[in-house]
KEDO-725799 format. One record per residue (C-alpha): residue number from 1; x, y, z. Coordinates in nm, 4 decimals, decimal comma. Example, Ala and Ser with C-alpha at 12.3 -4.5 7.8 and 13.67 -1.06 7.14 Angstrom:
! residues 2
1	1,2300	-0,4500	0,7800
2	1,3670	-0,1060	0,7140
***
This chain:
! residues 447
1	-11,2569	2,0656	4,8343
2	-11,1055	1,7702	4,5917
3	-10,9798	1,9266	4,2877
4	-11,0041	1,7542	3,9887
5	-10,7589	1,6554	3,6936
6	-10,8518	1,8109	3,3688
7	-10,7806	1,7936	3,0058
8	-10,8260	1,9493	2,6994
9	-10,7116	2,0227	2,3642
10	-10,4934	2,3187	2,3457
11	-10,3959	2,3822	1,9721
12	-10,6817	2,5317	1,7481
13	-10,9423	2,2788	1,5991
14	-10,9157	2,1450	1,2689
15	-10,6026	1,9675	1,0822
16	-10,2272	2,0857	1,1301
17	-9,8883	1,8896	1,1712
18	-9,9136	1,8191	1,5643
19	-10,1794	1,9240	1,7848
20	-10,1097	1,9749	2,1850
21	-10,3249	1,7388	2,4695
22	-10,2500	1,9477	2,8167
23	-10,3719	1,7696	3,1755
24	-10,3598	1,9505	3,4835
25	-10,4364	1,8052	3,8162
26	-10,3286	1,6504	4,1393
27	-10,3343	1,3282	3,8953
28	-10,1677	1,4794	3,6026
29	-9,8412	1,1964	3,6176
30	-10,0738	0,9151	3,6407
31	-10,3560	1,0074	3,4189
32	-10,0469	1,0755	3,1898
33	-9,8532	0,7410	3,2443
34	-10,1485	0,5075	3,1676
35	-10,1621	0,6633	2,7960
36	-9,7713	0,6945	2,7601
37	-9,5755	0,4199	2,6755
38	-9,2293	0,5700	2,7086
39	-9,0070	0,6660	2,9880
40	-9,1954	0,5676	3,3270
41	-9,2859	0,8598	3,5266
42	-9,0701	0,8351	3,8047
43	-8,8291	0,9106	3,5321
44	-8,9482	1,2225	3,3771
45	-8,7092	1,4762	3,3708
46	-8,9095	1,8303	3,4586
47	-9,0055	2,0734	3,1290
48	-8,7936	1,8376	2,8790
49	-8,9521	1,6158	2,6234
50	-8,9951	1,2391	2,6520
51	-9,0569	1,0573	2,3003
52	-9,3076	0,7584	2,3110
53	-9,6091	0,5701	2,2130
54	-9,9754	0,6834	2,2885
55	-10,1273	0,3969	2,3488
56	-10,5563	0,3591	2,4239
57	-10,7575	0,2051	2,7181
58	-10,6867	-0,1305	2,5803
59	-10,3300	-0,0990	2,5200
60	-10,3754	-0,0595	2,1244
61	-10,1683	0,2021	1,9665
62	-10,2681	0,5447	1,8843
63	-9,9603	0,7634	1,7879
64	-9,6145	0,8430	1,8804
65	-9,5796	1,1873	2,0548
66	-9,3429	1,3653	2,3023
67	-9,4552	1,4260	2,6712
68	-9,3581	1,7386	2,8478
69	-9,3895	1,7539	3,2750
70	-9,3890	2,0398	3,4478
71	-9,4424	1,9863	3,7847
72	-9,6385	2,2114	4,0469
73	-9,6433	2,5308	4,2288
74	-9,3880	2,6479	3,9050
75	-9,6361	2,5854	3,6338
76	-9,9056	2,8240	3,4534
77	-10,2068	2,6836	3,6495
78	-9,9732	2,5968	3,9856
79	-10,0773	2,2906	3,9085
80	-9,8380	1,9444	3,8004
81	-9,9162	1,9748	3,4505
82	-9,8488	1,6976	3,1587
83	-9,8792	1,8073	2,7888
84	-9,8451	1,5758	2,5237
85	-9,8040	1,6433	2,1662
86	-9,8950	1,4345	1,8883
87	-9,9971	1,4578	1,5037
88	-10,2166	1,6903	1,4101
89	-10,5419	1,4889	1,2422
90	-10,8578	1,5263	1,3877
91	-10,9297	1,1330	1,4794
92	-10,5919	1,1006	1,6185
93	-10,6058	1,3473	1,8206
94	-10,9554	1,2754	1,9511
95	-10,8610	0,9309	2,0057
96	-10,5548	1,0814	2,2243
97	-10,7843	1,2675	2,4181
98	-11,0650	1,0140	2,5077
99	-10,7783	0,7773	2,6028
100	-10,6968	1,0934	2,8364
101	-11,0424	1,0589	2,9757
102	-11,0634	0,7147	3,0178
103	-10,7286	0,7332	3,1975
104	-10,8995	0,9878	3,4648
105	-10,9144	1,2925	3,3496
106	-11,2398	1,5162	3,3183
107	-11,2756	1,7662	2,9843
108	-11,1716	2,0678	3,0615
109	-11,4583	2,3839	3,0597
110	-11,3623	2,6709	2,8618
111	-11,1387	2,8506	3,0841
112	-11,0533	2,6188	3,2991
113	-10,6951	2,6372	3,2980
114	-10,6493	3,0151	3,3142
115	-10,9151	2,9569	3,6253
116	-10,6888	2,7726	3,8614
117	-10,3968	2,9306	3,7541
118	-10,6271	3,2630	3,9259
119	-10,7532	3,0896	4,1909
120	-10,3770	2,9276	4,2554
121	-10,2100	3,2960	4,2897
122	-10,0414	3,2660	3,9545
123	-10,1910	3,5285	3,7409
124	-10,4386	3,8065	3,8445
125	-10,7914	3,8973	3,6855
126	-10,5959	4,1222	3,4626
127	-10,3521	3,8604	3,3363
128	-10,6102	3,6650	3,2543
129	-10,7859	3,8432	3,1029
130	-10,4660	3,9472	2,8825
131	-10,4534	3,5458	2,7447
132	-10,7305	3,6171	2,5586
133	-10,6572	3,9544	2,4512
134	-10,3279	3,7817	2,3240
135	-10,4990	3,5755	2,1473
136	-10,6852	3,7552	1,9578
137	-10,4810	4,0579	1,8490
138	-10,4566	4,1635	1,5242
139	-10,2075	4,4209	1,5252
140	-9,8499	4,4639	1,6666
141	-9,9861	4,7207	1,9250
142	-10,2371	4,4439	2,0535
143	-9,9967	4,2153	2,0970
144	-9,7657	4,4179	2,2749
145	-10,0627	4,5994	2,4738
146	-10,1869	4,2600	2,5851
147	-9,8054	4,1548	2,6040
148	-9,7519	4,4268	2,8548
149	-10,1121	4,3226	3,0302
150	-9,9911	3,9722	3,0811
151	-9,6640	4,0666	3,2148
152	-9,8126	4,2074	3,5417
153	-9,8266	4,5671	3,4304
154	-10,1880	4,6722	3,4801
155	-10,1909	4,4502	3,7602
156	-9,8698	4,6497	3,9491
157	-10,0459	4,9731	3,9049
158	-10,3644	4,8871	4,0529
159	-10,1841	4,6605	4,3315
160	-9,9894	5,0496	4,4022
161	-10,3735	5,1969	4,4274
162	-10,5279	4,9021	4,6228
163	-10,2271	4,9481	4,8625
164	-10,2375	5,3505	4,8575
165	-10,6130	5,3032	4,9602
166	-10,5369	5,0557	5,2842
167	-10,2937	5,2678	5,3681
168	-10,5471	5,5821	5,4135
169	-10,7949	5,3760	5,5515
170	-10,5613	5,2260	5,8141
171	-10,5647	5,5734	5,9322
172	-10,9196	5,6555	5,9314
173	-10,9600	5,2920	6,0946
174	-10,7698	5,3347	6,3899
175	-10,8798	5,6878	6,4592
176	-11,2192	5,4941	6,4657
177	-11,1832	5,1783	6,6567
178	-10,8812	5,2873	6,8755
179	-10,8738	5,6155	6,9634
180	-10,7967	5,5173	7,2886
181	-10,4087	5,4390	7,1960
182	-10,3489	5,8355	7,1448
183	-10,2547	5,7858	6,7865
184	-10,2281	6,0655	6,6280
185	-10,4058	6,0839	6,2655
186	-10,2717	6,2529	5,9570
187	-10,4439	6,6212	5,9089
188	-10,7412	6,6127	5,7337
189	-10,5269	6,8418	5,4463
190	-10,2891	6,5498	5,4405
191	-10,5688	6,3209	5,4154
192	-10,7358	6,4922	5,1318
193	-10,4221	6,5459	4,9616
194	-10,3637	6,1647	4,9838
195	-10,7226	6,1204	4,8220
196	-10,6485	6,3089	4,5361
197	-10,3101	6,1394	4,4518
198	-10,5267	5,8111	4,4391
199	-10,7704	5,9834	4,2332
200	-10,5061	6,1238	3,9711
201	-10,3779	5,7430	3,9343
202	-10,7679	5,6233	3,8966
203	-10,8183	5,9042	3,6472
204	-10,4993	5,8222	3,4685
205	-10,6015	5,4817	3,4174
206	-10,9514	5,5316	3,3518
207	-10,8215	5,7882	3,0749
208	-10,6781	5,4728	2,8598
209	-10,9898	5,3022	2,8356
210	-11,0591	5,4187	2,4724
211	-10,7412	5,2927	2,3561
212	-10,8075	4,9932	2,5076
213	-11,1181	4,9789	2,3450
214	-10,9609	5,0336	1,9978
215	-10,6601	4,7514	2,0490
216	-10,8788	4,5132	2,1063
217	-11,2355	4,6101	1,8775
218	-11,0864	4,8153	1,6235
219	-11,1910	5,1563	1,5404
220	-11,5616	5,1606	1,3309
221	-11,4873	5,3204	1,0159
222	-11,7805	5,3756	0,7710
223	-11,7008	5,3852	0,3495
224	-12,0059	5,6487	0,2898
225	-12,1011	5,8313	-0,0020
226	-12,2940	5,9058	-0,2881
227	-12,3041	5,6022	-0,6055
228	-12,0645	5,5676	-0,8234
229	-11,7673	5,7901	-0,6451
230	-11,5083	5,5211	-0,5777
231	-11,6197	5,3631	-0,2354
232	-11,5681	5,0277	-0,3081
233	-11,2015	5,1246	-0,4780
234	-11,0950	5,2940	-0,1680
235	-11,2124	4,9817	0,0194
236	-11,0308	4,7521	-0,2349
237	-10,7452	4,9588	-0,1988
238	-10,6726	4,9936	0,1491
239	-10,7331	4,6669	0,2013
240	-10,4562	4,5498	-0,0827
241	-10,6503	4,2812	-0,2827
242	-11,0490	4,3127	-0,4388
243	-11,2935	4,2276	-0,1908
244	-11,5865	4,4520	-0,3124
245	-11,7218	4,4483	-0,6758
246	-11,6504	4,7956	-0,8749
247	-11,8794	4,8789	-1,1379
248	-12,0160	5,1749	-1,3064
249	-12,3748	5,1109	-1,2756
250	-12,4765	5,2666	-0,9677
251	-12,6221	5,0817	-0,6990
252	-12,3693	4,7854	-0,7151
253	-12,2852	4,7751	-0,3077
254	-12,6755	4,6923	-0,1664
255	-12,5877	4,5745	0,1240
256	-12,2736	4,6793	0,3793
257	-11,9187	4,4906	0,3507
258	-11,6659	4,4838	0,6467
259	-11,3312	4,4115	0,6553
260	-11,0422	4,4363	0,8823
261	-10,6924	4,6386	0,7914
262	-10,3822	4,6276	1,0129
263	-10,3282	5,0612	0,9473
264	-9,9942	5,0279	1,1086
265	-10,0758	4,8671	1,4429
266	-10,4451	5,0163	1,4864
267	-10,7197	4,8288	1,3700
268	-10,9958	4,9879	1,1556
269	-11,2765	4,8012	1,1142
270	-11,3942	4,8818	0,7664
271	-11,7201	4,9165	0,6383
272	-11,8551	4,9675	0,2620
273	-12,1730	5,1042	0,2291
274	-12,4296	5,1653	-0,0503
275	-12,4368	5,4160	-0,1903
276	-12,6805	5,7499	-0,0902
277	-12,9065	5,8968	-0,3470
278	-13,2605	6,0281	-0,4193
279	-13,5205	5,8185	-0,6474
280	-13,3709	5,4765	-0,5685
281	-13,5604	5,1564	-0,6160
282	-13,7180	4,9451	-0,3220
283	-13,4013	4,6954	-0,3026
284	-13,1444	4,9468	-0,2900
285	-13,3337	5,1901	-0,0656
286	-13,3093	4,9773	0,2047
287	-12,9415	4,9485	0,1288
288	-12,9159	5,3289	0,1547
289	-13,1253	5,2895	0,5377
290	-12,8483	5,0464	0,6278
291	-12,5842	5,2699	0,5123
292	-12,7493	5,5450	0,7392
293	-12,7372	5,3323	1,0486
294	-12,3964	5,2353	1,0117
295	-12,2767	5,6360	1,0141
296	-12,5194	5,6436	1,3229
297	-12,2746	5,4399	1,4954
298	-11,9052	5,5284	1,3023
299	-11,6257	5,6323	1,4541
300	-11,4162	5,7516	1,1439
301	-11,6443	5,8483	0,8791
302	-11,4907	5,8302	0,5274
303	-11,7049	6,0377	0,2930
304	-11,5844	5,9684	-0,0659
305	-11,7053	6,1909	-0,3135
306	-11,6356	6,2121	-0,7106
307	-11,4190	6,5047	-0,7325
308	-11,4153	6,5218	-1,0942
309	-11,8299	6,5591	-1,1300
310	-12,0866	6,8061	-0,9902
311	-12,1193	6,8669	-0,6226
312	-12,5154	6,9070	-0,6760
313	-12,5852	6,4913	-0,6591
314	-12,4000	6,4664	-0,3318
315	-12,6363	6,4670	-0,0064
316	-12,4032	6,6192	0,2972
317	-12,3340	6,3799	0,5614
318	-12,4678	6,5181	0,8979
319	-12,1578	6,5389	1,1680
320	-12,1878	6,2155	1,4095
321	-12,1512	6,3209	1,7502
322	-11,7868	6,1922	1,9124
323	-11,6921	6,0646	1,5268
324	-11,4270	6,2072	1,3214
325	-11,5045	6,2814	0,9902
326	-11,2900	6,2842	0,6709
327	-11,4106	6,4295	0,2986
328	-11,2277	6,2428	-0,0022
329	-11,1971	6,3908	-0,2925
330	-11,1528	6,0979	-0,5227
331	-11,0516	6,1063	-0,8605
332	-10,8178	6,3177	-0,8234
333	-10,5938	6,1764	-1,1389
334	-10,8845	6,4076	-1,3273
335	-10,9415	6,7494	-1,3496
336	-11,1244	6,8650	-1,0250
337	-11,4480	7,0263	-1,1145
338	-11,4903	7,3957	-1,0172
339	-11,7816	7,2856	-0,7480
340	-11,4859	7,1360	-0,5868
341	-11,2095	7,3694	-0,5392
342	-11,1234	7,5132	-0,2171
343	-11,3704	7,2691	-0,0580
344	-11,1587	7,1090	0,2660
345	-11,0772	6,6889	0,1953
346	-10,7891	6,4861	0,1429
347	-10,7388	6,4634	-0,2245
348	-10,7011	6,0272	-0,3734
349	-10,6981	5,8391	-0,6659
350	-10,8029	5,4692	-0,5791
351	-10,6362	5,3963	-0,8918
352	-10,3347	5,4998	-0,7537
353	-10,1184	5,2830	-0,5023
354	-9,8824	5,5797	-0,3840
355	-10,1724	5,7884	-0,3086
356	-10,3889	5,5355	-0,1611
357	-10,0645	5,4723	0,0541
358	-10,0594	5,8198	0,1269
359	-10,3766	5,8052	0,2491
360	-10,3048	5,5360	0,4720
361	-10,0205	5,7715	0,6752
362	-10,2675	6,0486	0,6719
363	-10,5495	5,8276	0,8451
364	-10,2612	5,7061	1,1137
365	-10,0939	6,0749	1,1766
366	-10,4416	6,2013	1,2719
367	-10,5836	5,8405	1,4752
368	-10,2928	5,8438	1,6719
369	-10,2732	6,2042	1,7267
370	-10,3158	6,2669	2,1263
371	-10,4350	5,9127	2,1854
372	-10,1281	5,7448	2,2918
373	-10,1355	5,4678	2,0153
374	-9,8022	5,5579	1,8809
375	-9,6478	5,5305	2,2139
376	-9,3873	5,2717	2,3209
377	-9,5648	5,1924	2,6182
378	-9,8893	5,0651	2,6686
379	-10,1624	5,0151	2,9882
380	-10,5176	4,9930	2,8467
381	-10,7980	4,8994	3,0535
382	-11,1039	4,7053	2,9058
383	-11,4642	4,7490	2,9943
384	-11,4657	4,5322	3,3383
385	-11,1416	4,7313	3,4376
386	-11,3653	5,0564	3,3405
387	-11,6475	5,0053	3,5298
388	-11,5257	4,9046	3,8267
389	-11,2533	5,2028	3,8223
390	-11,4889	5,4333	3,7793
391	-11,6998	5,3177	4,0829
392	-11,3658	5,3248	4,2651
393	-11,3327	5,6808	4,1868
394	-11,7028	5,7717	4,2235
395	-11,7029	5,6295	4,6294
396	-11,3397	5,8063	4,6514
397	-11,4278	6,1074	4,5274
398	-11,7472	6,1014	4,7808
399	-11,5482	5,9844	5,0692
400	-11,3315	6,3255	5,0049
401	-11,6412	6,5359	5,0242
402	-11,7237	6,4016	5,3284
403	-11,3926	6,3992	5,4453
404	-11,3768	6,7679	5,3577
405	-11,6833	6,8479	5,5096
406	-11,6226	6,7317	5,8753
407	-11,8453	6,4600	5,8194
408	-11,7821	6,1741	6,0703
409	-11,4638	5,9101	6,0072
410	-11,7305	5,6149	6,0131
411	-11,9054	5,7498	5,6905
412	-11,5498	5,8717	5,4971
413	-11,4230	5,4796	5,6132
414	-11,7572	5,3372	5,4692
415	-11,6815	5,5352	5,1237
416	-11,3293	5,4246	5,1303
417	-11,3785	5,0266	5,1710
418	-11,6381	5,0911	4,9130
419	-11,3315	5,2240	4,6419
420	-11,0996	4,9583	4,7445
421	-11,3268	4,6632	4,7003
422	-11,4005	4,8062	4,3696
423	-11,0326	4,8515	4,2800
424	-10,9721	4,4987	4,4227
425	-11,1999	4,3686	4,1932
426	-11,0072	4,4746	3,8306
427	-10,7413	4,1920	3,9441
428	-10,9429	3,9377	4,1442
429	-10,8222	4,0723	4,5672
430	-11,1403	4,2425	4,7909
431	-10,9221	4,0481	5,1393
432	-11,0429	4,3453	5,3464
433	-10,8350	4,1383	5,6406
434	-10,5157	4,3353	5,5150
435	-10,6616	4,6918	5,6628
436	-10,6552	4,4836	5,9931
437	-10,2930	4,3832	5,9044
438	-10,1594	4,7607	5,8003
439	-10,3068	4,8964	6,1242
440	-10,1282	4,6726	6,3803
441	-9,8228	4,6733	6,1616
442	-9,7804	5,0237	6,1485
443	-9,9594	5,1587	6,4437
444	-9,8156	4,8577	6,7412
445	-10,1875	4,8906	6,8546
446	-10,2203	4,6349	7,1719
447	-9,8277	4,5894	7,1978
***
């Protein structure tokens, strides 16, 4: 198949001081010559810049940029790649780039470079996948989950399963389809035992996929509570700057207000809700319906309450299955009323940046507790690696019942190709041709 030369803009849209044209392709030196009027090609001197002058399909002056080769297999898409870098403007740099195309070169899809770099055995699925992660992080534990991603790590430790898994089934293979070679097969204890290992590193992985989840959506944390007791403060305050309007007429906050904080590398996504009372008016009722279905689907909910007046206006959140829940006792630069006392919350005063602050470390000690967000190291899984883990271990798991149930080798093989094509999947290899390649190599069948 004839591969194509592509281009695109790499730098984000809009207005900056230089913006970034990359080509990739077979034709990626000429497409690149006929718009560069510098150094000739032959001349280009591999990953070093080359000052010149970008010049249109008539030969009429564009820009001046710098030109940067790097030549194929050792480039990100294993491609010869050209980037050029000009000004930033928005017309100059779409006049670069249609000068691209009408040198050659088709617009890039969205993608389309991380593609071939897959499909040319530079990254892996995961990797991938870890650009964009990279991309988008918000917090210094993103990046250096996604970091870690991008650097091969998740990819090694399913690459150990994936080869665990032809290993075992090299063994149940030839027992099947050569049993006439007197090779010996591992006991079926051995066997088993071998099938759980796999399973312990499938379960192990499988077991970051919340944290995963967090990194890179941000844990849904819902502001709740009843008018007037310091919601919108607490938002304002952990978010360092006003973003919600505080007022004592109740009933300010009708609809919800999110936000995003950085609460020292985990992301909380922040929502402020109206707030929850009897005998409200039509407009903010439905507020108050919204603010319900938003603690429907929390994950942290923050309950603020006015410590310094009655406990009888406050209605009593019901407990969220799978949420945590936290009671704060605002106000607490006032006297604490007597309906208060000995009631269980984490005492603030929004008005208050050391105990908002506070706060803020009490939130992180008891997110991070047991979760493995604190730790050094990090191997989260996202949602494609989930699901097609957890089918791995679902056919494993069935293989080893019929394994363990004298069940013929034919059925325990058919449950084991099942696992590994699902564990090939999470970084892009299901080449079932290497189970043909482990047998002969380890087993000298037909020598």
């Amino acid at each position: 198949m004839q591969v194509s030369t592509i281009a695109a803009v790499a730098s984000p849209p809009g207005v900056g001081a230089v913006a970034l044209i990359r080509i990739s392709g077979p034709d990626a030196a000429k497409v690149a010559a006929r718009v560069f009027a510098g150094r000739p090609s032959s001349r280009w001197r591999p990953r070093c810049q080359h000052w010149g002058r970008l010049i249109g399909p008539e030969g009429e002056g564009i820009d001046e940029g710098l030109l940067t080769y790097f030549p194929g297999p050792k480039s990100f898409t294993g491609e010869d790649i050209v980037e050029i870098g000009c000004h930033g403007g928005m017309l100059v740099t779409r006049r670069v780039l249609e000068a691209v195309f009408a040198a050659g070169a088709e617009p890039a899809a969205p993608g389309a470079f991380s593609q071939r770099a897959f499909l040319n055995g530079r990254i892996d699925l995961t990797q991938a996948e870890a650009i964009m992660d990279l991309i988008s992080a918000q917090t210094d534990l993103a990046i250096r989950a996604a970091g870690e991603q991008l650097a091969g790590r998740l990819g090694i430790e399913v690459e150990r399963i994936r080869k665990d898994l032809i290993g075992l089934l090299a063994h149940v293979e030839a027992y099947i389809d050569f049993p006439e070679e007197d090779i010996e097969p591992d006991s079926m204890e051995a066997l088993i035992s071998a099938m759980d290992q796999i399973a312990g590193k499938l379960d192990h992985l499988l077991a970051t996929a919340d944290q995963g989840r967090i990194l890179r959506e941000g844990i849904r944390t819902v502001i709740c509570g009843p008018p007037n007791a310091g919601k919108s403060s607490l938002l304002n305050g952990l978010l360092g700057f006003d973003r919600a309007i505080v007022s004592d007429l109740a009933g300010t906050t009708r609809d919800t207000i999110e936000e995003f904080i950085n609460l020292k590398g985990i992301p909380l996504r922040l929502i402020d809700t109206a707030g929850i009372r009897e005998g409200a008016e039509a407009i903010e009722r439905e507020g108050i319906q919204r603010t319900r279905a938003q603690i429907a689907g929390a994950e942290l909910i923050l309950h603020v309450v006015d410590a310094h007046e009655s406990r009888d206006m406050v209605e009593e959140i019901q407990p969220v299955p799978g949420a945590r829940f936290v009671r704060v006792l605002n106000k607490e630069d006032l006297p604490r009323h007597a309906d208060w006392l000995g009631v269980d919350g984490y005492p603030v005063s929004c008005i208050e940046p050391e105990s908002i602050e506070a706060f803020r470390e009490h939130l992180h000690e008891m997110l991070t507790a047991g979760t493995g967000l604190a730790t050094a190291s990090l191997t989260a899984i996202n949602a494609r690696h989930q699901a097609c883990l957890k089918r791995a271990r679902r056919e494993l798991g069935e293989a080893r019942g019929l394994m363990a149930s004298g069940e013929s080798p034919e059925f325990v093989a058919a449950g084991l190709h099942a696992a590994l094509h699902a564990v090939g999947e999470v970084i892009g290899r299901t080449d079932i041709e290497e189970i043909l390649g482990e047998i002969f190599s380890r087993f000298c069948i037909g020598k």
